[in-house]
N, C-alpha and C positions, 0 to 999 in steps of 0.2 A: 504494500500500500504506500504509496506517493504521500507526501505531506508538504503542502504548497502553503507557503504565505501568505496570509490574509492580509488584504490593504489595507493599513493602519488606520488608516480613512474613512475607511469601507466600515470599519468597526468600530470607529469613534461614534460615527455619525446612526449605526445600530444599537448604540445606548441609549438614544432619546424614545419617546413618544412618536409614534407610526406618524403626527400631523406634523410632528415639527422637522421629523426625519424628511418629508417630502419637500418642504421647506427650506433644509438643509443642502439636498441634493440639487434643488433648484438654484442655488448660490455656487455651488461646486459647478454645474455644469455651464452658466453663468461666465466665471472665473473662466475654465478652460476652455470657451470657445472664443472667450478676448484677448487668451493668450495661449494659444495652442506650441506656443514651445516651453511654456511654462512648466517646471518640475513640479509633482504632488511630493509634499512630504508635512510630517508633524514638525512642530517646532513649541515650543513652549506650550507642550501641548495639545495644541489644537492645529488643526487641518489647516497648512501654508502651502504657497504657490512661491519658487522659487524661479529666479532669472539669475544663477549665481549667489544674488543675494534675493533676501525675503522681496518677493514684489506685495502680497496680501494675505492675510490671515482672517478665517472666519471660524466663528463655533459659537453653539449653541448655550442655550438659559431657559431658563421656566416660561419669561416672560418675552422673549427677544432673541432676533439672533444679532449676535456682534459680528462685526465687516471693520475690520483693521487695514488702513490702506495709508499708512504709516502719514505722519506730520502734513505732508505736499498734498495727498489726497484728500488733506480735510481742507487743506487751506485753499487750493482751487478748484473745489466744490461746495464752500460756504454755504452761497444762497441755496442749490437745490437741496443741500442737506437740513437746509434750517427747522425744517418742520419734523426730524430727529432727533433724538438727544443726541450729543456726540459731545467730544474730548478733544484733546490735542491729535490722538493719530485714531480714535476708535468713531464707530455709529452703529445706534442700536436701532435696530430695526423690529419692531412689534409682533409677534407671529400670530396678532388678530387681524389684521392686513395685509394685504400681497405684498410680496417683496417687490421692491421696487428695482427690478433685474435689469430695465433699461439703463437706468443710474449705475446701478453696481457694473455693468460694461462699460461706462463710460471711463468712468474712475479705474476700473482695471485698465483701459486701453493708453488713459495717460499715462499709468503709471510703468506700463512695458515701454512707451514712447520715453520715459524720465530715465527708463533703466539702460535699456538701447544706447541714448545720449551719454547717459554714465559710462558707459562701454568702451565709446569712441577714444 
């Protein structure tokens, strides 16, 4: 019998609640279609997208899921974020609402456009 690795992802995001898991998945899949060369891995934790370095981090709560898209992310997304609680590098996002997966693309996309630039 074979014994394969389970995606540490895959199992993070199988500890929650069946609504919030789909929730979950919906920011994962989100995340990787705005950066499709983006590495899955844990990092503090909780399910990160690497570019080298961390491009964003999300996981889950009772009442929300958090979307960490580090300092730049919050700062040139202000206004659309406003209507979120949010931090210096975090936003929490409600899981009695749609995720607002439009935004969360966009904010991934700068932020692989920020990483890119860092690159050069």
């Amino acid at each position: 019998m074979t014994n394969f690795d389970t995606n540490p992802i895959d199992t993070y995001i199988a500890t929650y609640p069946k609504e919030t898991q789909i929730l979950l998945e919906q920011v994962r899949a989100t995340i990787r279609n705005a950066a499709p060369e983006a590495q899955e891995t844990m990092s503090y934790g909780i399910p990160t997208f690497k570019m080298k370095r961390n491009l964003v981090h999300f996981a889950g709560y009772k009442n929300h899921i958090g979307f960490y898209p580090g300092a730049s992310g919050i700062a040139n997304f202000q206004r659309d974020i406003s209507a979120y609680k949010s931090a210096k590098g975090s936003i929490q996002f409600p899981i009695d609402q749609a995720m607002p997966l439009a935004l969360i693309e966009r904010i991934v996309a700068f932020r692989v456009q920020e990483e890119m630039s860092k690159a050069k």
